[in-house]
N, C-alpha and C positions, 0 to 999 in steps of 0.2 A: 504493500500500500504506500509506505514512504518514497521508495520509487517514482510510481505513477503519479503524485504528487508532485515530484522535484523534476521530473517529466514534462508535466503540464506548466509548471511554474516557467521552465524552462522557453517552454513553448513560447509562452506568453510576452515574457519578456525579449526573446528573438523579434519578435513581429511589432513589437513597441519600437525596436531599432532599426529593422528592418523599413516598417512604415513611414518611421519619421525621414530617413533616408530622402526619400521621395520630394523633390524639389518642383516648382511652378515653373511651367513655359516662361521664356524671357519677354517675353509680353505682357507677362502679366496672368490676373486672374480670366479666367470665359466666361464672359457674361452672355445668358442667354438672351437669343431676339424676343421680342413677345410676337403670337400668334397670329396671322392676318387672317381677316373674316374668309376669306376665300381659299384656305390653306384645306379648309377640310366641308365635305360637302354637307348641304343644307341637312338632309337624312338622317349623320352621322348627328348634326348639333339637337334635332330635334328627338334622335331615341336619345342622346344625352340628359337632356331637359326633362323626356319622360322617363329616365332610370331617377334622377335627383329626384322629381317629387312623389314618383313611388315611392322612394323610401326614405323620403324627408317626412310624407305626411303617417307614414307606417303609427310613429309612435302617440300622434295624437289621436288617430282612429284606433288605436288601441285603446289606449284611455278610454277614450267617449264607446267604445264598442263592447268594453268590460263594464262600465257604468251600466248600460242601458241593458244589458243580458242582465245582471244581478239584479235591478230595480226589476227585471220584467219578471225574473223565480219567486222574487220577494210580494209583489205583488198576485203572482199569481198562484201565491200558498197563503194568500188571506195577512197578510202582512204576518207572518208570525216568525217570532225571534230566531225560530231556529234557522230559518234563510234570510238572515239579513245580511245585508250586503259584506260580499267578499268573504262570508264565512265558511262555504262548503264550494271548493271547486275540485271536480274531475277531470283526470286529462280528457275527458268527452268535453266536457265546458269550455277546457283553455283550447283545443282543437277548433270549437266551435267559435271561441271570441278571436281566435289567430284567422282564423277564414275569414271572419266576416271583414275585420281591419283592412287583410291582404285585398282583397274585394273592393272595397271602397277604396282604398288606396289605389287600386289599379282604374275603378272608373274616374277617382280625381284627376288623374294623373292622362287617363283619354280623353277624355272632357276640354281640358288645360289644351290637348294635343291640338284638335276639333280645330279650338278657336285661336289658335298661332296660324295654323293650316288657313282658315281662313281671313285672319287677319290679313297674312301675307298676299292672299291671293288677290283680295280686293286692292292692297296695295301697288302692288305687282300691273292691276287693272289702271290703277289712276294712273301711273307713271306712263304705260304703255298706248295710252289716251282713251 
């Protein structure tokens, strides 16, 4: 074991000198260009947009999707304590409140698409006369 320790230690510190070794072009540092709107096509930027608020709005339709499934058990066992909110979930429930999120998450996220899609088009109309 002391070995493979003094091995590893070893390691560690080769690649600490090894690394720093490594000197910058005489140029200097690279700085990256920023991206031109035309670098990558409309398609590409639009499922981009719709992967972001798939799964930017994922975690508030959860929320609001876990709310509204417990309010609806709780109400519809007569309000009684024994289902009040968030107290009894089965992986059947959280399967059920993950669908529903993913679900609405994915029509916000079509919906959003809809009206870029035609935002642009009608744009696309003015310009073109």
């Amino acid at each position: 074991m002391p070995k493979r320790c003094f091995f590893l230690l070893l390691c560690i510190a080769a690649g600490g000198v090894l690394g720093s070794a490594q000197e910058l072009p005489p140029e200097g540092p690279i700085i990256p260009e920023e991206y031109d709107p035309s670098e990558f096509p409309l398609w590409t930027q639009d499922l981009r947009r719709f992967e972001v608020i798939t799964v930017g709005t994922f975690p508030i339709t959860y929320l609001f999707s876990s709310l509204i499934y417990d309010f609806s058990i709780y109400a519809a066992s007569g309000f009684n304590t024994r289902y009040s909110i968030g107290s009894q979930r089965s992986s059947r429930d959280i399967a059920i409140i993950v669908g529903s999120a993913g679900s609405i998450s994915f029509i916000l996220a079509t919906i959003d698409l809809f009206i870029n899609l035609d935002r642009r088009q009608h744009r696309e109309a003015a310009e073109n006369g």
